[in-house]
N, CA, C and O of each residue as an XYZ file, in Angstrom:
792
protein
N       5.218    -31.172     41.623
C       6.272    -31.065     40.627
C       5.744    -30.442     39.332
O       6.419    -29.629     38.701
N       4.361    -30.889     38.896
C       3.919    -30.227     38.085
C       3.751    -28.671     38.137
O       4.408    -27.820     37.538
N       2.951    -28.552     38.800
C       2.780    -27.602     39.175
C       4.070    -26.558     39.509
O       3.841    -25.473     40.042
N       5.268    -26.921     39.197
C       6.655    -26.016     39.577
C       7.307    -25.956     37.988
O       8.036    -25.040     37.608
N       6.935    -27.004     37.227
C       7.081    -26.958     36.023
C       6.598    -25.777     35.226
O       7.087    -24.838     34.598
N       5.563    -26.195     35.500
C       4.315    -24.903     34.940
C       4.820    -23.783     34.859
O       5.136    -23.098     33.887
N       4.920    -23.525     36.603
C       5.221    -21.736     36.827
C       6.788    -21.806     36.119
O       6.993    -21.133     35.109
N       7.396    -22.279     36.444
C       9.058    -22.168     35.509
C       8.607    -22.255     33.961
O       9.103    -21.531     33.097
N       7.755    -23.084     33.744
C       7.475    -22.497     31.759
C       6.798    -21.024     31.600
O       7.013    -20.149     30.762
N       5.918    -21.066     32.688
C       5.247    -19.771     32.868
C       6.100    -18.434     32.450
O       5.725    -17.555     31.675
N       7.349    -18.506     33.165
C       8.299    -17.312     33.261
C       8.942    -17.899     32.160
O       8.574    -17.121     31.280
N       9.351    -18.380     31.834
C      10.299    -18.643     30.521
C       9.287    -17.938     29.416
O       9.655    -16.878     28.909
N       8.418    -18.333     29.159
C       7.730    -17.552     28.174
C       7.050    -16.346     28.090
O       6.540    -15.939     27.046
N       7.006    -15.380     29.839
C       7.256    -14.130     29.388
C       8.557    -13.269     29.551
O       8.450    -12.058     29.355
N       9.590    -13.712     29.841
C      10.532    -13.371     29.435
C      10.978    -13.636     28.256
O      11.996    -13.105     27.812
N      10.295    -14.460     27.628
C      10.663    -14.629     26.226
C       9.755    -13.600     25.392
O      10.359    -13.168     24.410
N       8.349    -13.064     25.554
C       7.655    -12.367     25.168
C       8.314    -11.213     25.484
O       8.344    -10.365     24.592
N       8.986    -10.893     26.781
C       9.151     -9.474     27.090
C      10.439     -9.345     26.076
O      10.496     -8.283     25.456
N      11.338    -10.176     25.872
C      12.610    -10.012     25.037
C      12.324     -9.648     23.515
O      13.152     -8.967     22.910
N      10.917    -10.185     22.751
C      10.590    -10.107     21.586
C       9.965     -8.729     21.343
O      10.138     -8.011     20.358
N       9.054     -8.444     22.636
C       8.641     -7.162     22.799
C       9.779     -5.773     22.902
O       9.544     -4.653     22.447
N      10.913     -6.156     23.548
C      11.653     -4.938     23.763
C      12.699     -4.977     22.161
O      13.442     -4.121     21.680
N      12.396     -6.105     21.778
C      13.416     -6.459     20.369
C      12.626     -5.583     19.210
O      13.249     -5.029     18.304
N      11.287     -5.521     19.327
C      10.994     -4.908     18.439
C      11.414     -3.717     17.634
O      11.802     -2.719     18.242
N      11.376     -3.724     16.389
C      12.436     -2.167     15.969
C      11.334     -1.074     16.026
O      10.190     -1.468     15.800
N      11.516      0.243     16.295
C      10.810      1.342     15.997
C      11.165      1.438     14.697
O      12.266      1.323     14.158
N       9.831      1.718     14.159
C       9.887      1.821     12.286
C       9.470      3.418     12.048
O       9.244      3.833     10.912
N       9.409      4.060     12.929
C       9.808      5.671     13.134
C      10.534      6.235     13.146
O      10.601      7.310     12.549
N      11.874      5.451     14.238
C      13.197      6.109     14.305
C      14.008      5.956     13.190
O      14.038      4.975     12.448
N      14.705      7.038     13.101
C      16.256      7.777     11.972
C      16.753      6.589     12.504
O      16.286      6.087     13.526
N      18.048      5.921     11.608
C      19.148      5.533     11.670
C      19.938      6.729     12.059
O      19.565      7.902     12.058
N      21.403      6.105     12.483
C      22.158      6.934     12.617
C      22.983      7.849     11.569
O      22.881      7.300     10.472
N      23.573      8.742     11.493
C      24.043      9.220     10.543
C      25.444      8.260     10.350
O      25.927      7.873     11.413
N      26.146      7.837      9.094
C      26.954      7.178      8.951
C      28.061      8.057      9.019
O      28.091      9.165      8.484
N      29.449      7.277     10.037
C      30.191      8.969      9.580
C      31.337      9.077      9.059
O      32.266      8.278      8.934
N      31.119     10.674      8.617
C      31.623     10.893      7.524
C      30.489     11.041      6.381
O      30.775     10.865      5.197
N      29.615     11.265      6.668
C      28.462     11.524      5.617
C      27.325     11.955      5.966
O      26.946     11.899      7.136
N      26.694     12.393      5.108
C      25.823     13.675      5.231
C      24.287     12.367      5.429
O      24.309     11.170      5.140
N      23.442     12.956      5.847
C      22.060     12.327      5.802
C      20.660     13.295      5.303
O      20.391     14.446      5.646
N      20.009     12.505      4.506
C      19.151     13.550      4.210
C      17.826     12.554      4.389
O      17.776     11.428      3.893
N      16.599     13.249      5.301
C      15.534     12.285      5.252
C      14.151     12.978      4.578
O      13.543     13.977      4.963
N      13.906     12.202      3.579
C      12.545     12.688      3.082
C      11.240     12.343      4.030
O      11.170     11.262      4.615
N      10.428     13.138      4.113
C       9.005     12.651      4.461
C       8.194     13.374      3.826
O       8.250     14.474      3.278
N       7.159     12.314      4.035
C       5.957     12.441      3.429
C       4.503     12.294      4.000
O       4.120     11.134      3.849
N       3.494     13.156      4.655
C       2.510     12.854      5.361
C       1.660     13.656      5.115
O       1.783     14.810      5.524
N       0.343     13.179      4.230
C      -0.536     13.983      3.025
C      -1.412     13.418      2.955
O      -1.486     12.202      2.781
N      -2.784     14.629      3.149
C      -4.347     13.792      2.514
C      -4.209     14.034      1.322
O      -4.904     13.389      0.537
N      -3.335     14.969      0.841
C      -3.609     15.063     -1.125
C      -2.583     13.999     -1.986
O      -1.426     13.716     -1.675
N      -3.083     13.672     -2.747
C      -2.689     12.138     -3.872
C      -1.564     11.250     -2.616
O      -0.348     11.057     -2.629
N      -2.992     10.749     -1.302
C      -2.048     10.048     -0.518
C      -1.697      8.506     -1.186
O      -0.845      7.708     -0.798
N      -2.467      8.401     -2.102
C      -2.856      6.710     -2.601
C      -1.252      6.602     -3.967
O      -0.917      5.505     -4.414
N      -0.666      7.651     -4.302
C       0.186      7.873     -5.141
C       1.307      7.153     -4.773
O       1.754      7.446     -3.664
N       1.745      6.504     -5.241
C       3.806      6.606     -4.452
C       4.261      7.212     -5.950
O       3.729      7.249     -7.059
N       5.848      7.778     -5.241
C       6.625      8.083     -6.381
C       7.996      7.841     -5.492
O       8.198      7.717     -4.284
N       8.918      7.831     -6.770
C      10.910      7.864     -7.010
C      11.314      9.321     -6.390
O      10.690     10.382     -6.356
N      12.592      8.951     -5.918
C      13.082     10.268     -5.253
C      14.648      9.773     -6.165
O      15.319      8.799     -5.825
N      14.934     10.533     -7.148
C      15.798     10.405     -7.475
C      17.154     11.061     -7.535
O      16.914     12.265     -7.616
N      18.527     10.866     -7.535
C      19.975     11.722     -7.249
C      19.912     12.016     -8.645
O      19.748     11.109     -9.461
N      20.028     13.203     -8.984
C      20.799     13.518    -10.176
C      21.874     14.617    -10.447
O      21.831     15.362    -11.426
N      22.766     14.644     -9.563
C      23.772     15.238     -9.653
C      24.719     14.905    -10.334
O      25.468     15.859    -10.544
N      25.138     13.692    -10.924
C      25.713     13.825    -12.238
C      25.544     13.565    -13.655
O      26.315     13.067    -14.475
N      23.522     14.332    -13.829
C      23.233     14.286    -14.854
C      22.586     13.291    -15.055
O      21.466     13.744    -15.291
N      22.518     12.014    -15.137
C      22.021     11.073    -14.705
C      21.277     10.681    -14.198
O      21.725     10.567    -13.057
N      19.825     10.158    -14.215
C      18.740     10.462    -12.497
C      19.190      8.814    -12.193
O      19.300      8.004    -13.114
N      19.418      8.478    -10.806
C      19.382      7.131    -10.061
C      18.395      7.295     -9.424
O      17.893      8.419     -9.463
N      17.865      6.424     -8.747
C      16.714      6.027     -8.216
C      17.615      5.712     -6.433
O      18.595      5.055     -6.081
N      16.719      6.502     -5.807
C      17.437      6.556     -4.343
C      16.294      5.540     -3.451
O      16.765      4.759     -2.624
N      15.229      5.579     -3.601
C      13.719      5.293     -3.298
C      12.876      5.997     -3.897
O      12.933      6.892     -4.741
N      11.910      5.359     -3.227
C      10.487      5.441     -2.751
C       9.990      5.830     -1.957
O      10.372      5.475     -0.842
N       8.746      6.871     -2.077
C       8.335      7.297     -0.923
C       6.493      7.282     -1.002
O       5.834      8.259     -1.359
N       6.040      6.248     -0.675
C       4.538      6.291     -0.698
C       4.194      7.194      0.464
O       5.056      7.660      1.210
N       2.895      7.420      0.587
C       2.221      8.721      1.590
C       2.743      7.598      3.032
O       2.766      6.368      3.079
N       3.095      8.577      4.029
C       3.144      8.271      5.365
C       3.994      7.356      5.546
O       3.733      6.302      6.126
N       5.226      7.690      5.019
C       6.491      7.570      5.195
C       7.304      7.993      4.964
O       7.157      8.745      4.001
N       8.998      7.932      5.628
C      10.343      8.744      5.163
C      11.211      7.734      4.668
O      11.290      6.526      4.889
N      11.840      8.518      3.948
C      12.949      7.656      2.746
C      14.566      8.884      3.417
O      14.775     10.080      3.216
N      15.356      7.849      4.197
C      16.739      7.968      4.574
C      17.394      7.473      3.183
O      17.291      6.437      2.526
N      18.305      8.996      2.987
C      19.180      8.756      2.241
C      20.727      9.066      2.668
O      20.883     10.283      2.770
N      21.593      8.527      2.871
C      23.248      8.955      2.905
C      23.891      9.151      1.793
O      24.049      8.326      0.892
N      24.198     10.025      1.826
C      25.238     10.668      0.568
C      26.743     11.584      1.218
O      26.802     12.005      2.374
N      27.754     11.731      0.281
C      28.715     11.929      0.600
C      28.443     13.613      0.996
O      27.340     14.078      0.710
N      29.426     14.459      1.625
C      28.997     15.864      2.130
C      29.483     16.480      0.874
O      30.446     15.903      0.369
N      29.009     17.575      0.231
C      28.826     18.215     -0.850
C      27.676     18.671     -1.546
O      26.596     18.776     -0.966
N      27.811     18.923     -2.635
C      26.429     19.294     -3.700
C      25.940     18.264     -4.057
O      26.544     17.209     -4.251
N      24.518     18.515     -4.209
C      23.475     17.297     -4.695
C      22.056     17.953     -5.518
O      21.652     19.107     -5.664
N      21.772     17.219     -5.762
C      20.597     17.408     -6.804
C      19.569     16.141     -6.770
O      19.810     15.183     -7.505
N      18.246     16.131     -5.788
C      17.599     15.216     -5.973
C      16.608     15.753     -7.550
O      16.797     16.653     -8.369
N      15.491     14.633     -7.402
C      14.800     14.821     -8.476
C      13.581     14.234     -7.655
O      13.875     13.526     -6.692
N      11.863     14.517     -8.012
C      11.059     13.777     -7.551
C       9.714     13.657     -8.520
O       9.311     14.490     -9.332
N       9.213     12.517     -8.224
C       7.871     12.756     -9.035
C       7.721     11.699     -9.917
O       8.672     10.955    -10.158
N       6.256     11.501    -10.600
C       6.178     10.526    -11.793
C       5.982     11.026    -13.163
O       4.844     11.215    -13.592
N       7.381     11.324    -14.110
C       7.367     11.399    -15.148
C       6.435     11.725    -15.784
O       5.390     11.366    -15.242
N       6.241     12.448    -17.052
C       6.654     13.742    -17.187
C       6.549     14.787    -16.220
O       7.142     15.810    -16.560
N       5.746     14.853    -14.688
C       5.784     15.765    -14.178
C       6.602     15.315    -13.430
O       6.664     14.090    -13.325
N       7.658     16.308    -12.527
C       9.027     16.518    -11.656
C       9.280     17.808    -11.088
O       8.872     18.931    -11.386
N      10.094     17.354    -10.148
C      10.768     18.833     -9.595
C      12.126     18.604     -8.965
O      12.755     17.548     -8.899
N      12.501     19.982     -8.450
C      14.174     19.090     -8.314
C      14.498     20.186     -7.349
O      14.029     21.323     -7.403
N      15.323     19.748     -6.482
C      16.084     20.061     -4.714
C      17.154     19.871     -5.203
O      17.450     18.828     -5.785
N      18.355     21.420     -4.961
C      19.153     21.496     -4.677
C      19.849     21.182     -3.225
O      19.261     21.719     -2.286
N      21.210     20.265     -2.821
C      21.699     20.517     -1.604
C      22.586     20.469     -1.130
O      23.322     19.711     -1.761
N      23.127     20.919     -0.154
C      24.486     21.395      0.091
C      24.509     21.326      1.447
O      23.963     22.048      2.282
N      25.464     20.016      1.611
C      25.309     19.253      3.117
C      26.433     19.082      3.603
O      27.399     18.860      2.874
N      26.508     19.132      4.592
C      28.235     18.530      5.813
C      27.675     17.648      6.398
O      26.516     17.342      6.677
N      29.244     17.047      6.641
C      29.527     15.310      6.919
C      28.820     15.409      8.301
O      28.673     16.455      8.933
N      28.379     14.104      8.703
C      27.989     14.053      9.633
C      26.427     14.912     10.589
O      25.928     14.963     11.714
N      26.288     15.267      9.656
C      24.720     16.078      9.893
C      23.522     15.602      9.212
O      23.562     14.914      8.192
N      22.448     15.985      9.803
C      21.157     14.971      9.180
C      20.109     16.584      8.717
O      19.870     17.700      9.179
N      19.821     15.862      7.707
C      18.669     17.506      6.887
C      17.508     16.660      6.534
O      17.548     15.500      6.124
N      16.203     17.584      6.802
C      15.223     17.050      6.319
C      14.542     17.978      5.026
O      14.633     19.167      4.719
N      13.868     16.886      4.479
C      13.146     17.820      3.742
C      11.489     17.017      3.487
O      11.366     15.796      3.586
N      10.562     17.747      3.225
C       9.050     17.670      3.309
C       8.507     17.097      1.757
O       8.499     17.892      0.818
N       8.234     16.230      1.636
C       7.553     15.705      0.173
C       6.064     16.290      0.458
O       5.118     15.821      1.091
N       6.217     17.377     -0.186
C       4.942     18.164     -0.788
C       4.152     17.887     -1.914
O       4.810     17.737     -2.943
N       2.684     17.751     -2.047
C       1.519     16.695     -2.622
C       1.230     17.764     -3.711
O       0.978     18.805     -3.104
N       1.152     17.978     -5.104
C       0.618     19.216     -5.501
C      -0.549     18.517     -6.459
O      -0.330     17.779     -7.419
N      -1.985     18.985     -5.898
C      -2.788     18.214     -6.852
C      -2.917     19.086     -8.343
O      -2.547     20.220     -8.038
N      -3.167     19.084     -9.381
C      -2.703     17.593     -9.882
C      -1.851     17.157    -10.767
O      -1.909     16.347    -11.693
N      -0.880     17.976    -10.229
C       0.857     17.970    -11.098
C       1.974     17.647    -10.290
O       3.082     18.061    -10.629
N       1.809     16.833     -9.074
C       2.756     15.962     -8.634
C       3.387     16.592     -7.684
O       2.671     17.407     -7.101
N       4.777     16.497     -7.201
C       5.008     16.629     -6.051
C       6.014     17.797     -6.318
O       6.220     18.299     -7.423
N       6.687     18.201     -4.989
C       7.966     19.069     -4.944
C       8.294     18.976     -3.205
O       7.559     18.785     -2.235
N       9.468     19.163     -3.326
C      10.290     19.347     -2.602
C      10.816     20.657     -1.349
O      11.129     21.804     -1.666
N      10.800     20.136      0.000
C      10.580     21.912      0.552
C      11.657     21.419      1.823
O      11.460     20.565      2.687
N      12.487     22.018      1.664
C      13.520     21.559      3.253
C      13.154     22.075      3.925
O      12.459     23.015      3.542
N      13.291     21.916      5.125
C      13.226     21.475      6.577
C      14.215     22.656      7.703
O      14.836     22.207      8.666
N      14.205     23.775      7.448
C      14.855     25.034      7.703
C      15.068     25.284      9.261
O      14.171     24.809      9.957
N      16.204     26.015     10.007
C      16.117     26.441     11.370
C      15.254     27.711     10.930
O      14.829     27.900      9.790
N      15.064     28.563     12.048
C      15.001     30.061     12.104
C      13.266     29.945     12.037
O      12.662     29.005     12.553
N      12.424     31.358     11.120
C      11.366     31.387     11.527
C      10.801     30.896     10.176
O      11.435     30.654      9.149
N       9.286     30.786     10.427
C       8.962     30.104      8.960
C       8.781     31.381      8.211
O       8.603     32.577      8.442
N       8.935     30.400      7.008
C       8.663     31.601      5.745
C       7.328     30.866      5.103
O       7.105     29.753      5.578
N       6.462     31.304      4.149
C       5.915     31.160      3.086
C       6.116     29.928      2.611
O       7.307     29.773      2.344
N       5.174     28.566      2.292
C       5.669     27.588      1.696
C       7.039     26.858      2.599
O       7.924     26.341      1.918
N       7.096     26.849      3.258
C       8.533     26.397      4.258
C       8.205     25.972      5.566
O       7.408     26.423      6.389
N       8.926     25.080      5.588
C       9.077     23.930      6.751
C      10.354     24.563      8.326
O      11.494     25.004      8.179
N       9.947     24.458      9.044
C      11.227     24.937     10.186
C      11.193     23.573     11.574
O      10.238     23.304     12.302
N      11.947     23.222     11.566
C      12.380     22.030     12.861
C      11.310     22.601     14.524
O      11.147     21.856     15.490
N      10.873     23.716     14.443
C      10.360     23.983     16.033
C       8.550     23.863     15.437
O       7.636     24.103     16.225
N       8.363     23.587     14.417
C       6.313     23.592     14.042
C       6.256     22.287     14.452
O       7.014     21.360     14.740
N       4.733     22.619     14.351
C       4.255     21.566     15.021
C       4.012     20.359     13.741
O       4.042     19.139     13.909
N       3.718     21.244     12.171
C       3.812     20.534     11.097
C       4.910     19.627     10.847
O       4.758     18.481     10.425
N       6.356     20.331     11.201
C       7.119     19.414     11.196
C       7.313     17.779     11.863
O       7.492     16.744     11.221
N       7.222     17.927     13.184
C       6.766     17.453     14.397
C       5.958     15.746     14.087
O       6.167     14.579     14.419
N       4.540     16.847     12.900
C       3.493     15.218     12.863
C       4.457     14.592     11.589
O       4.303     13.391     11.368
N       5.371     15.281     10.801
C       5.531     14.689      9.782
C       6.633     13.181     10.293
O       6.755     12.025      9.886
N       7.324     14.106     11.494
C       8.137     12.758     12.324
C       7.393     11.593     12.648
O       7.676     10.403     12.511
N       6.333     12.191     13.129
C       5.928     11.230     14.196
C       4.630      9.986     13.166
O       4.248      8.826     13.319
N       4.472     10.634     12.582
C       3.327      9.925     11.384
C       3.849      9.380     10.552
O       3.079      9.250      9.600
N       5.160      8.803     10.311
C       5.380      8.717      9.061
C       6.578      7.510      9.474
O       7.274      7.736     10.464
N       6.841      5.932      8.505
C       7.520      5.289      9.127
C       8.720      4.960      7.779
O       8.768      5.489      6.669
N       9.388      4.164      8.227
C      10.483      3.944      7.357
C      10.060      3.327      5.898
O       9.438      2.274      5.755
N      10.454      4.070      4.982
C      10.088      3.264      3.424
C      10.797      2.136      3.348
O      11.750      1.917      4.096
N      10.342      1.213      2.316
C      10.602      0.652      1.983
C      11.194      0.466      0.963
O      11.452      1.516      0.375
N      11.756     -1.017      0.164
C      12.371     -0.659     -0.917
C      11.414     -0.812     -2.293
O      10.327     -1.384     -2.378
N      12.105     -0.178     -3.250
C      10.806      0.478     -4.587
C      11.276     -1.610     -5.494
O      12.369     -2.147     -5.670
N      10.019     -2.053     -5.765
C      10.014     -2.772     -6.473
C      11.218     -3.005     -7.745
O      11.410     -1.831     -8.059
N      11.696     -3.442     -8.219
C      12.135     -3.620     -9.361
C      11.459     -3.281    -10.914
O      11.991     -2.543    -11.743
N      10.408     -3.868    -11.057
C       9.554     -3.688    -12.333
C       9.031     -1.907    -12.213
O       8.910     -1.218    -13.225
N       8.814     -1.467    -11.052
C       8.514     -0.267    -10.664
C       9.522      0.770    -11.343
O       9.211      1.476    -12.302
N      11.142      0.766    -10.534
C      11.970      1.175    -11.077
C      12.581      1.338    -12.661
O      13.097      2.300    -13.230
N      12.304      0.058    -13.069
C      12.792     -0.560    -14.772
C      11.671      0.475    -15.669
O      12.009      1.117    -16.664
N      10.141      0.470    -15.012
C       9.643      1.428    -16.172
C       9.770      3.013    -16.045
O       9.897      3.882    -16.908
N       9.693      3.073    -14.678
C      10.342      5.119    -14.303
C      10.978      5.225    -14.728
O      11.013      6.300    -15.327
N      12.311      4.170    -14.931
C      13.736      4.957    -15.099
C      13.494      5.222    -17.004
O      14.194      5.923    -17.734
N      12.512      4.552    -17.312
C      12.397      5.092    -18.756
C      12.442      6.278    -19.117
O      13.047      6.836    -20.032
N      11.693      6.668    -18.260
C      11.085      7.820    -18.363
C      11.481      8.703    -17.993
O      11.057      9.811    -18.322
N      12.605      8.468    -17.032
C      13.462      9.371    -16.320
C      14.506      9.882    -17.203
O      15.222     10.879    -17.099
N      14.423      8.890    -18.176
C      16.299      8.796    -19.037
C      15.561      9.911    -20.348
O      16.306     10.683    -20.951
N      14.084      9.858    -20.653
C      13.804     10.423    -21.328
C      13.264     11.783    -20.949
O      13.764     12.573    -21.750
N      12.618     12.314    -20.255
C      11.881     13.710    -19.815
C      13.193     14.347    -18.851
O      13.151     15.566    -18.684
N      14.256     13.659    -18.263
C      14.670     14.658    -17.350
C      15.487     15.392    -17.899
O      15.683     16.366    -17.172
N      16.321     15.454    -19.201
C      17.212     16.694    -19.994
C      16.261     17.897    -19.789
O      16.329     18.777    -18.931
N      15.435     17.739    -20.697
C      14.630     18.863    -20.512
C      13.251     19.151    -19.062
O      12.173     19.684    -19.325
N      13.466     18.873    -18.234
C      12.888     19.194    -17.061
C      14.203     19.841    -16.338
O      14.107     20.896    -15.711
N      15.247     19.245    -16.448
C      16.004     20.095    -15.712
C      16.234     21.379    -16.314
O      16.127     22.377    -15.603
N      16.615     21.518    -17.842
C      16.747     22.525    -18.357
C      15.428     23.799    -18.306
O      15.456     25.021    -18.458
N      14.425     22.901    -18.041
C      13.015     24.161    -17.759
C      13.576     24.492    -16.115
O      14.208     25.541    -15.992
N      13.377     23.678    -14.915
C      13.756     24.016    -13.639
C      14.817     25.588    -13.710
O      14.553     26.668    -13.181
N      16.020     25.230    -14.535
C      17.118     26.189    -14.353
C      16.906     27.735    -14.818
O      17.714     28.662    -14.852
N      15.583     27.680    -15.150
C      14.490     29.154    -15.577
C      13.782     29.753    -15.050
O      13.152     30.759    -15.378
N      13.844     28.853    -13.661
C      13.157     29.969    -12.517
C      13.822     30.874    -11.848
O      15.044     30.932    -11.989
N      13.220     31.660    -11.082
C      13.727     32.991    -10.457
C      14.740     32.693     -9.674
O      15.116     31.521     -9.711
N      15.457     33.646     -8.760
C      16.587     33.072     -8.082
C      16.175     33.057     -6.489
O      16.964     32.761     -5.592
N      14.335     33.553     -6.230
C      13.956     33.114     -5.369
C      12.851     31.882     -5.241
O      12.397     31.261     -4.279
N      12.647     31.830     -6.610
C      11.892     29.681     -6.589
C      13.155     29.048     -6.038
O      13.128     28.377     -5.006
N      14.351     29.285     -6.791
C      15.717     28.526     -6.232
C      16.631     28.259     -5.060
O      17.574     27.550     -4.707
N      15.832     29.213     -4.659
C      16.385     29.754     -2.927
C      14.890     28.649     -2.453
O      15.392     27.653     -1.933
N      14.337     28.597     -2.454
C      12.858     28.128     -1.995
C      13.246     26.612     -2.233
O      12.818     25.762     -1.452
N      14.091     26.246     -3.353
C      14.156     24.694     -3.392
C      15.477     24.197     -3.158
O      15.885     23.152     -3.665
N      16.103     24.874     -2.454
C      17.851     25.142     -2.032
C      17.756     24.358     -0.469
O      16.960     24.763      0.379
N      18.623     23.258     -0.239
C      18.981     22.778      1.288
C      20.474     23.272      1.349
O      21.392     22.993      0.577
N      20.483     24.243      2.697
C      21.687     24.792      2.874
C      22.478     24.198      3.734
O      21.800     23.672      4.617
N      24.141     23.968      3.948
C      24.545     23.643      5.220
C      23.991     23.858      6.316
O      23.727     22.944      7.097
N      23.736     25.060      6.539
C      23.088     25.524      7.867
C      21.433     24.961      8.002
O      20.779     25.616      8.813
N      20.889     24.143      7.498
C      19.999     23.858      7.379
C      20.273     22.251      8.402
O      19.188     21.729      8.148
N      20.786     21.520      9.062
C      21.154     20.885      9.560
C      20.410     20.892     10.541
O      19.943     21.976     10.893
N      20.065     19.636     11.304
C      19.178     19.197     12.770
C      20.354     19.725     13.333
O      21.441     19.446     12.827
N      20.248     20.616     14.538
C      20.747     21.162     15.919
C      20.576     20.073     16.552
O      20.847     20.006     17.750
């Protein structure tokens, strides 16, 4: 009898292991796109200032919000409504800023680029062939940035409370320097509809 006990606890507890095991979440995989709304996923996967985190912030109406965080070797999912957008990235006073222009129901990536030692920028995630400085969905660069890189987390509070200082103060004029580049830096920091995962 014992011995029938046993083997019946036996199986109860790896079916209970196998249930915890298959329960586990992949901390790799995208959510789904919510619908009716656009998705945009940052990543980030860098030997240069990997020890850094920084804010990925919306500022499309002037305003910078704080969307996340993105420390090295991870992606920050954002949903936003389909239309124009304006992220922002970086730690105060240095920044850079992504234009984008997204439809409902489609997912866009874009590449958190390391610039030593003036901070980061922004590079979408393009179909077609590569260009110069540019990311395309069929490299293999793209590829490790999926596969290396897991879901962020959320940005501290005290973290946020002192950026956004700084945000409320340096970003008038960072945006107003940004809007002085050429109209091919702007094309270079532009996410287009057609820029969408196939």
């Amino acid at each position: 009898m014992n011995t029938r006990r046993r083997a019946i606890s036996l199986i109860a507890s790896l079916a209970f292991a196998g249930f915890a095991f298959a329960a586990k979440p992949d901390k790799t995989a995208v959510p789904a796109v919510p619908p009716g709304q656009a998705q945009v996923v940052f990543l980030r996967h860098s030997v240069v200032g990997a020890k850094a985190n920084t804010l990925v912030y919306e500022t499309t109406s002037g305003q910078p919000k704080v969307v996340g965080i993105i420390p090295n070797n991870r992606k920050l999912v954002v949903n936003v409504p389909p239309g124009d957008h304006v992220f922002m990235i970086g730690n105060l006073p240095t920044c850079d800023f992504l234009r984008a222009s997204v439809l409902a129901d489609k997912r866009y990536y874009v590449v958190v680029v390391s610039r030593w030692p003036d901070g980061f920028t922004l590079r979408p995630v393009r179909n077609g062939e590569q260009q110069q400085g540019g990311y395309i969905f069929k490299s293999e660069e793209f590829s490790d940035q999926l596969k290396y890189t897991t879901l962020a987390g959320r940005a501290p509070d005290s973290y946020v409370k002192s950026e956004m200082k700084n945000a409320e103060t340096y970003y008038p004029g960072k945006w107003q320097q940004w809007q002085s580049k050429s109209g091919e830096q702007k094309a270079m920091l532009t996410l287009k509809p057609e820029d969408a995962e196939s």
